[in-house]
N, C-alpha and C positions, 0 to 999 in steps of 0.2 A: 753653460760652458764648462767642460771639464777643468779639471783642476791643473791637467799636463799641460791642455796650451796656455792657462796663466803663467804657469813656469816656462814657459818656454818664450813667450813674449816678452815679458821683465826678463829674460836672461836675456832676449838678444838686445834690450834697450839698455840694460846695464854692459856689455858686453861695446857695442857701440858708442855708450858714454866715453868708456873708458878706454877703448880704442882712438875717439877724437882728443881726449885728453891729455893722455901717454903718446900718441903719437909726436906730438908737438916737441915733447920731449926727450925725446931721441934722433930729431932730426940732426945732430951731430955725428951720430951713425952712419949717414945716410952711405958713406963712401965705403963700409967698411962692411955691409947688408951681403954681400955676393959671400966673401970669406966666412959670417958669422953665421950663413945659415949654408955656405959648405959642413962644415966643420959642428956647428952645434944645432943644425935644423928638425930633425928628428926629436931630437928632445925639446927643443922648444913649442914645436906641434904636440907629442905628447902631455906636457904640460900645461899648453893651454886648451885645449880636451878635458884634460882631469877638472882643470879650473872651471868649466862650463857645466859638469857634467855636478860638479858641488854646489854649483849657485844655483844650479835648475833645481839638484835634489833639494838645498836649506829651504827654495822657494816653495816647492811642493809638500815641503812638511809645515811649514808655516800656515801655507793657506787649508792641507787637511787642519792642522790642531785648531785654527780659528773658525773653520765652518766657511769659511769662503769656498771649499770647494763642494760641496751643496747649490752655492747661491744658486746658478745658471740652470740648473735643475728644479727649483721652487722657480724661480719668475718665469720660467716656463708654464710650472700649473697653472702657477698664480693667472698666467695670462689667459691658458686655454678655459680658467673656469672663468674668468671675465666674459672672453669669448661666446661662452656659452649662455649669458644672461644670469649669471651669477654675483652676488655681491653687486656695485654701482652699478646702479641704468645708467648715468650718465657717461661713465665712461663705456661701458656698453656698445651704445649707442654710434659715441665718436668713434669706436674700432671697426662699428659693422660700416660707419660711412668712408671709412679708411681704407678698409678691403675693399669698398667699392667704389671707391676712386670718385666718389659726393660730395668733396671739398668744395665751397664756391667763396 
């Protein structure tokens, strides 16, 4: 898995936390939404754009400086050298009868 769609999934899960949260608390607004995004919509959009566009980036430097963004990339070897008769028979084994639908 690349390291963008980790930041991009945790941004829109934090994104939507925080959207169900703050929402709750603004419902006092709720009469006064038509004028407040006449009037200051634009920047509010702008705003929470920049704010997306920071938590994706913190997210994405996080996971490059920790080596998370790697992983998706190794458990992929890791799997096609299993795949291949490499490392465990055992697991091996359960993969070749996995791709061939040999469950019983």
């Amino acid at each position: 898995m690349q390291p963008w769609k980790i930041s991009a999934g945790l941004t829109a899960a934090i994104a939507g936390s925080a959207s169900l949260l703050g929402g709750s608390r603004l419902a006092y607004l709720a009469s006064h939404w038509p004028t407040i995004l006449a009037k200051h919509g634009t920047a509010l959009t702008l705003h929470a754009v920049l704010v997306l566009i920071a938590v994706a980036a913190a997210t994405y430097a996080v996971a490059r400086a920790t080596g998370l963004a790697d992983l998706g990339r190794r458990v992929d070897l890791a799997e096609r050298s299993v795949r291949r008769g490499e490392g465990d028979p055992s697991l091996s084994d359960a993969l070749r009868k996995d791709a061939e639908g040999g469950w019983e």
